[in-house]
Biotite code that builds the C-alpha atoms (Angstrom):
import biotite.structure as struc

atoms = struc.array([
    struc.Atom([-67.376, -50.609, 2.290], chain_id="A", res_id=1, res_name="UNK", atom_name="CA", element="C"),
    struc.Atom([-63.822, -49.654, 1.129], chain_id="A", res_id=2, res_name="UNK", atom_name="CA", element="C"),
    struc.Atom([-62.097, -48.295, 3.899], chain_id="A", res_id=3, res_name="UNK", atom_name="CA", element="C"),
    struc.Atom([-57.922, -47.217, 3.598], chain_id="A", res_id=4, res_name="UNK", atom_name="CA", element="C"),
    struc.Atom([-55.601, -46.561, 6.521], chain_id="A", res_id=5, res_name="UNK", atom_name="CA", element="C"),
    struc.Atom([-53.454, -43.062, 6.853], chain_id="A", res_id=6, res_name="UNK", atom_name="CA", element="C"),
    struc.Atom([-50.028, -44.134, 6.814], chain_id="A", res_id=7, res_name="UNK", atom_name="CA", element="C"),
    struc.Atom([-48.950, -41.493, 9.121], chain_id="A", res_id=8, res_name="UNK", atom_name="CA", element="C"),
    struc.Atom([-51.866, -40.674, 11.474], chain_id="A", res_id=9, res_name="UNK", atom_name="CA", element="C"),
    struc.Atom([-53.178, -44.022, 11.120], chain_id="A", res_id=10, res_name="UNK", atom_name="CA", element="C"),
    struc.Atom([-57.166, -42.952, 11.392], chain_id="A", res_id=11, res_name="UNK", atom_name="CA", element="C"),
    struc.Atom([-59.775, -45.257, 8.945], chain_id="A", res_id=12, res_name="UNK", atom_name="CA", element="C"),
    struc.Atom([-60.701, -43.027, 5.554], chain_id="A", res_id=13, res_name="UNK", atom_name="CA", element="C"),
    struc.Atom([-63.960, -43.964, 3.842], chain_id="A", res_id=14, res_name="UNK", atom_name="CA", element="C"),
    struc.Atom([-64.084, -43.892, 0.165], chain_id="A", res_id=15, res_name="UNK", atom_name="CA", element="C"),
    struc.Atom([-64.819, -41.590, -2.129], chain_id="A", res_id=16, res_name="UNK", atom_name="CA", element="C"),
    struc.Atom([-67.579, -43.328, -3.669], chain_id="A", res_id=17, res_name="UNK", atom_name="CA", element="C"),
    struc.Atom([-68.793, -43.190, 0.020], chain_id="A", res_id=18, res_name="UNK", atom_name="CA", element="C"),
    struc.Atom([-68.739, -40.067, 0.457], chain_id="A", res_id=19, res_name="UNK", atom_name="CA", element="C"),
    struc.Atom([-70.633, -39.415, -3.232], chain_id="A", res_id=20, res_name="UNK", atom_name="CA", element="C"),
    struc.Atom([-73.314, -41.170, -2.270], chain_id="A", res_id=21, res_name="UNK", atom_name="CA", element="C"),
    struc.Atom([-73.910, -39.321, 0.524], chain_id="A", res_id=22, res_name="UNK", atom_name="CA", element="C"),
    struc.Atom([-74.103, -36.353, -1.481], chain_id="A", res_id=23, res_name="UNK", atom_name="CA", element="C"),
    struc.Atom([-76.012, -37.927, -4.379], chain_id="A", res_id=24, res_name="UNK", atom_name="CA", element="C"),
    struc.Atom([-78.578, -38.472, -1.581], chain_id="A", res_id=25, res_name="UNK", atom_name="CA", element="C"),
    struc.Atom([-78.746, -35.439, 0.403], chain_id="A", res_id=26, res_name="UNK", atom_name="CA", element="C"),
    struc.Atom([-79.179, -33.661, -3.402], chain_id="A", res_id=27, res_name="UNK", atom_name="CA", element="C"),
    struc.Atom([-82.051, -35.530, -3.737], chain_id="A", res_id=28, res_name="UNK", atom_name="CA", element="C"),
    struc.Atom([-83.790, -35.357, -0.523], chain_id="A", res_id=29, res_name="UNK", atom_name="CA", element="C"),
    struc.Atom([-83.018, -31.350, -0.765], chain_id="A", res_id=30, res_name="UNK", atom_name="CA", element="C"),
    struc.Atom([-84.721, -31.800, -4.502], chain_id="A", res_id=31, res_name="UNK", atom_name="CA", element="C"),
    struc.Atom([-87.945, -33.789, -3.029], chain_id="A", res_id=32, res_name="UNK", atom_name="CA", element="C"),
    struc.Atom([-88.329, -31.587, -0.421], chain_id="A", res_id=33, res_name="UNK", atom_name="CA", element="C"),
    struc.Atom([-88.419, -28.818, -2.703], chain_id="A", res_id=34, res_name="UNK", atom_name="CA", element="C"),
    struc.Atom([-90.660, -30.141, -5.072], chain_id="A", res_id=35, res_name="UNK", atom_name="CA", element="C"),
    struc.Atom([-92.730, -30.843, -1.969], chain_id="A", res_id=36, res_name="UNK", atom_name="CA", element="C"),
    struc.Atom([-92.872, -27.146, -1.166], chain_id="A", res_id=37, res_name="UNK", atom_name="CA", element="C"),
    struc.Atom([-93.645, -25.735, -4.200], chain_id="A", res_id=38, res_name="UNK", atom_name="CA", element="C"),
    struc.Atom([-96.597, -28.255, -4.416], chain_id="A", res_id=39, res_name="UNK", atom_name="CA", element="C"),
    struc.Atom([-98.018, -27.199, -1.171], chain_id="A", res_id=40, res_name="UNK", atom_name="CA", element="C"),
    struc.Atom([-97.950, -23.345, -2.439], chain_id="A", res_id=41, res_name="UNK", atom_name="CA", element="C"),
    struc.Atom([-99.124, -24.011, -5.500], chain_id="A", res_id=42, res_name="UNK", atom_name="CA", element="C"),
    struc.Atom([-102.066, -25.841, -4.138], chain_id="A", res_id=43, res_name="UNK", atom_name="CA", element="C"),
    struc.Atom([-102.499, -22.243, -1.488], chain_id="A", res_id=44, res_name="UNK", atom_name="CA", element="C"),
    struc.Atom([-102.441, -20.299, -4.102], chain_id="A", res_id=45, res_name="UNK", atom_name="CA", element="C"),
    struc.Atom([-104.810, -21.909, -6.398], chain_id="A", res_id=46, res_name="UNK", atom_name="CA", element="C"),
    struc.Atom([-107.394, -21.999, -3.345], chain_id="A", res_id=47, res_name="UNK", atom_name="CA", element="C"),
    struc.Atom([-107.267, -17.775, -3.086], chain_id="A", res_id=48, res_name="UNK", atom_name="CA", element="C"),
    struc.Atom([-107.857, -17.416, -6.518], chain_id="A", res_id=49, res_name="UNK", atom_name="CA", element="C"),
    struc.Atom([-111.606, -16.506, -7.302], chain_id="A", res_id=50, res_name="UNK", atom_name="CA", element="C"),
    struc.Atom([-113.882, -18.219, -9.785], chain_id="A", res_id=51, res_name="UNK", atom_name="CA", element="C"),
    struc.Atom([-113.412, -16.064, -12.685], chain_id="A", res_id=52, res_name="UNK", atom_name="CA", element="C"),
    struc.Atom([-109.858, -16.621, -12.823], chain_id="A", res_id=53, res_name="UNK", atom_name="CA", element="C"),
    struc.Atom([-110.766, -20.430, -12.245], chain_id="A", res_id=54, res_name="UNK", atom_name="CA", element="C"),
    struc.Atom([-112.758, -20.313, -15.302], chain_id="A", res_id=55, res_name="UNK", atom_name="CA", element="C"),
    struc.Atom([-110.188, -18.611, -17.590], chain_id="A", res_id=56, res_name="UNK", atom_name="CA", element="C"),
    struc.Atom([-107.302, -20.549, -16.550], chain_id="A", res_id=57, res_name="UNK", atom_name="CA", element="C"),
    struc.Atom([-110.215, -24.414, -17.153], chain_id="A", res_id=58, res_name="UNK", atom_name="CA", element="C"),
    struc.Atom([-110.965, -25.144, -13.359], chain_id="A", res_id=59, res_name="UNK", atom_name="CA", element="C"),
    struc.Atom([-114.022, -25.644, -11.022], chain_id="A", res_id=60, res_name="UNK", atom_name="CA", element="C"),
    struc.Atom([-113.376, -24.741, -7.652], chain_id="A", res_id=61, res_name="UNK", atom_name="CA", element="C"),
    struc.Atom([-114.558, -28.146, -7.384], chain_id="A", res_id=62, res_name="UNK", atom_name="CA", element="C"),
    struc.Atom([-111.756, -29.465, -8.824], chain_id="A", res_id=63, res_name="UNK", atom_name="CA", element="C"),
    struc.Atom([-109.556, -26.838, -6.777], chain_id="A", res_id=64, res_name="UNK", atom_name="CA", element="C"),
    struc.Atom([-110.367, -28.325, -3.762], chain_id="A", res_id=65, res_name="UNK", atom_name="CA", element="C"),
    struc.Atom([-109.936, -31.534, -4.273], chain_id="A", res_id=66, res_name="UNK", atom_name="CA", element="C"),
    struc.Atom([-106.713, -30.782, -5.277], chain_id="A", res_id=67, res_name="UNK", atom_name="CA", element="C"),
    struc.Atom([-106.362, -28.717, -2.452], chain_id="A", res_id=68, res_name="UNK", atom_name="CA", element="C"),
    struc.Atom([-106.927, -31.890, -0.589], chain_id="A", res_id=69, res_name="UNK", atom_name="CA", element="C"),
    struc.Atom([-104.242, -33.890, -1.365], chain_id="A", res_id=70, res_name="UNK", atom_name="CA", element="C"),
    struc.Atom([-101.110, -34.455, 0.725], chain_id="A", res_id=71, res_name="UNK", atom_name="CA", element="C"),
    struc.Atom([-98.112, -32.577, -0.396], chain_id="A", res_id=72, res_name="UNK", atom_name="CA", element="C"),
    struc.Atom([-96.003, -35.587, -1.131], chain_id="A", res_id=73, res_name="UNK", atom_name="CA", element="C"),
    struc.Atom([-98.701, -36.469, -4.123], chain_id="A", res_id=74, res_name="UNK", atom_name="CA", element="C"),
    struc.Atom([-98.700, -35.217, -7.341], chain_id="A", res_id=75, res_name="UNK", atom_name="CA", element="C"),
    struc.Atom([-101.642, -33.932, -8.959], chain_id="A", res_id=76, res_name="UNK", atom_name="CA", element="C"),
    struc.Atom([-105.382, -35.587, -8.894], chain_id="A", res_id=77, res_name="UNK", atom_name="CA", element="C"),
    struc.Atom([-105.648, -38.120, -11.186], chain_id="A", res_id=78, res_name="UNK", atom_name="CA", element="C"),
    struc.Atom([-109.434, -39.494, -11.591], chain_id="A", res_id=79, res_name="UNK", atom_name="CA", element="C"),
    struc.Atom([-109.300, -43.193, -12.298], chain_id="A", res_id=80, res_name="UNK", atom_name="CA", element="C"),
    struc.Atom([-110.254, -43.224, -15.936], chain_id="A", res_id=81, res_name="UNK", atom_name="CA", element="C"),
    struc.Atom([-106.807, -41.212, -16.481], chain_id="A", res_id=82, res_name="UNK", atom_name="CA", element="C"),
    struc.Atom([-103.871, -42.962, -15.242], chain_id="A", res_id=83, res_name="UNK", atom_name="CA", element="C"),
])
């Protein structure tokens, strides 16, 4: 950790690079968390949608709720043979 001394108050300064890693990292929490979010109401709404709309858009409600079903911090079902 670079560190620098204030030659008049004489208080410790971090470094910038410090300081833009902090913010690098906050950015991306603030990004995952978002992402996080809009996965969990995108899975909501997909539940009140009703089977005709289902159909036209290529889903089971099946398929729905599974996806319903998974945590918010996963992406999308997968089945096995796919990934």
């Amino acid at each position: 950790m670079l560190t620098t001394t204030h030659p008049c108050t004489g208080k410790t300064q971090q470094s910038k690079s410090i300081r833009q890693n902090v913010r690098s990292l906050l950015a991306r929490s603030l990004a995952t968390l978002h992402l996080w979010q809009q996965r969990r109401h995108g899975r909501r709404d997909l539940l009140g949608l009703h089977d005709r709309l289902l159909r036209d858009i290529g889903l089971s409600r099946a398929e729905v709720e599974r996806e319903a079903r998974q945590p918010f911090w996963r992406p999308e079902y997968q089945p096995l043979g796919c990934l």
